[in-house]
C-alpha positions as CSV (number, residue, x, y, z in Angstrom):
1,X,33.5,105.3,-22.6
2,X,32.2,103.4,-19.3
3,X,29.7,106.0,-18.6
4,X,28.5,106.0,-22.1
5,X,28.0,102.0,-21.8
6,X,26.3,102.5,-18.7
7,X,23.6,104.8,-19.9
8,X,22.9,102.8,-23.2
9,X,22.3,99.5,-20.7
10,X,20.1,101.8,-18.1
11,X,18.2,103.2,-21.4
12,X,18.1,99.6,-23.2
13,X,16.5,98.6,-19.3
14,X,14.2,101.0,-19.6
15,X,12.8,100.0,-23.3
16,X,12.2,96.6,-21.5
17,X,10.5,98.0,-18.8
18,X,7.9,100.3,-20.7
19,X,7.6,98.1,-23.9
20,X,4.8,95.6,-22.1
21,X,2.9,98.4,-20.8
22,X,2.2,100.0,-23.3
23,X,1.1,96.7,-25.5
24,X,-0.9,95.8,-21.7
25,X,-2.4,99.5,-22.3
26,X,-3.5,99.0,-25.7
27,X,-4.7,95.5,-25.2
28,X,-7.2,97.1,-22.3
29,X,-8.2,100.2,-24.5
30,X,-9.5,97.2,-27.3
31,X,-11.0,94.9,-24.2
32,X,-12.6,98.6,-23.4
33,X,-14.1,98.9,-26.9
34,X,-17.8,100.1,-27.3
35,X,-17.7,100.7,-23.2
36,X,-17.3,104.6,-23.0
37,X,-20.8,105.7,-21.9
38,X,-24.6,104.7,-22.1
39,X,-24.6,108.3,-23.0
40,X,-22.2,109.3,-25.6
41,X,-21.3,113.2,-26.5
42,X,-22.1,114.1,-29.9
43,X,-18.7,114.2,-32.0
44,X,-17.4,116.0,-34.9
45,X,-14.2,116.8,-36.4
46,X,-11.4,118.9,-34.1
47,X,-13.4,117.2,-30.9
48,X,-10.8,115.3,-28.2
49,X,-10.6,113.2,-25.2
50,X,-11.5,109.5,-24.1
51,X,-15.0,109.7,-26.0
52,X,-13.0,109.9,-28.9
53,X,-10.4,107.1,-28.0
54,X,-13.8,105.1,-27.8
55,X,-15.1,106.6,-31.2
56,X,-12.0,105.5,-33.0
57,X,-11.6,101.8,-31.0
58,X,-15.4,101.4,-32.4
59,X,-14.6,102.5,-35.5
60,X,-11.5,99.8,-35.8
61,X,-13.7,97.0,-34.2
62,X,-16.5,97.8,-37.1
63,X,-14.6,98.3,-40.4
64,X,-12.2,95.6,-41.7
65,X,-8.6,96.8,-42.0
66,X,-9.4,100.0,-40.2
67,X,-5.9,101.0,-38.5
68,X,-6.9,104.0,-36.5
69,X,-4.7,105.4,-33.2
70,X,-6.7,105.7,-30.8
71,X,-4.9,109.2,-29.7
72,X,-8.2,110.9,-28.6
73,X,-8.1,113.4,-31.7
74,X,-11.4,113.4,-33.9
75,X,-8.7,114.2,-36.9
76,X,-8.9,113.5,-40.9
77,X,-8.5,109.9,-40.3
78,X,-11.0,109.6,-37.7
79,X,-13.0,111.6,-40.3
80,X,-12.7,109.4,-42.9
81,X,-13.7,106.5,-41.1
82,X,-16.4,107.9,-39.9
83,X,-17.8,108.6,-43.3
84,X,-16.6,105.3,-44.6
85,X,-18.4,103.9,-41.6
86,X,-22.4,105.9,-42.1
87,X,-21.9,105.1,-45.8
88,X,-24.1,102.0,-48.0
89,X,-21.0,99.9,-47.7
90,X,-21.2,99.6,-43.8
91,X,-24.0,101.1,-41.6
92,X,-26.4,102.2,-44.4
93,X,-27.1,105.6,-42.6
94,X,-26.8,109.3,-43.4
95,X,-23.1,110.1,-44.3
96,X,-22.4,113.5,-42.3
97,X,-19.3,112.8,-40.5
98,X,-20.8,113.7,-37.2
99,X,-21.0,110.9,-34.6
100,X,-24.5,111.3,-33.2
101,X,-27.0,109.0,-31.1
102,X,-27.8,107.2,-34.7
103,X,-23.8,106.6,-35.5
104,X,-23.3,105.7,-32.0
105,X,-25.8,103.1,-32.1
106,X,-24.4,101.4,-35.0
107,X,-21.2,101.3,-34.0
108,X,-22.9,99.6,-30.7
109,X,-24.6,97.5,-33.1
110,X,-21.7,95.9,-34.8
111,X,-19.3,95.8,-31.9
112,X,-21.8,93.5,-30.4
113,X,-21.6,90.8,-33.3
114,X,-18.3,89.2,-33.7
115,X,-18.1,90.3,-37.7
116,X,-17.5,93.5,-39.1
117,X,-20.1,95.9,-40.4
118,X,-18.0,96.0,-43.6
């Protein structure tokens, strides 16, 4: 029984430990917003990796009530906000779901003014 109480307090220490990290972490992926690259890739769906991360951070900065993870995976979520995004509701552009120099600019655009696209 003392060994079972032992490794509930050392796994209850550990929560503590790792809890304000990863709320640090995602507090510096959102002050990191809209900062991936003067050069972003071209991005469709099935594409991964930090250029993502900053694709979906965008997206959450530009549409209200957005709730995207930013897990690096362009998925069906990521998807849909894109299109949500390049539609007449937000950034008024063609609606293709690929993130291209004319999305990425937009998404520039309105992570620059302290309202959301829409």
């Amino acid at each position: 029984m003392m060994k079972k109480l032992a490794v509930v307090a050392a796994g209850a220490a550990l929560l503590a430990v790792v809890a304000p990290a990863s709320s640090a972490s995602a507090a510096t992926e959102l002050a990191n917003c809209g900062r991936f690259s003067t050069q972003e890739p071209v991005l469709r769906y099935g594409a991964t990796g930090p250029a993502v991360k900053a694709l979906q951070c965008e997206l959450s900065s530009a549409i209200y009530g957005m709730d995207l993870e930013f897990d690096g995976i362009f998925g069906q979520k990521t998807y849909n906000a894109v299109i949500k995004f390049q539609g007449r509701e937000c950034a008024n552009i063609d609606v293709d779901g690929v993130v291209g120099p004319i999305t990425w600019a937009q998404l520039d655009r309105w992570n620059n003014n302290s309202h959301f696209a829409c």
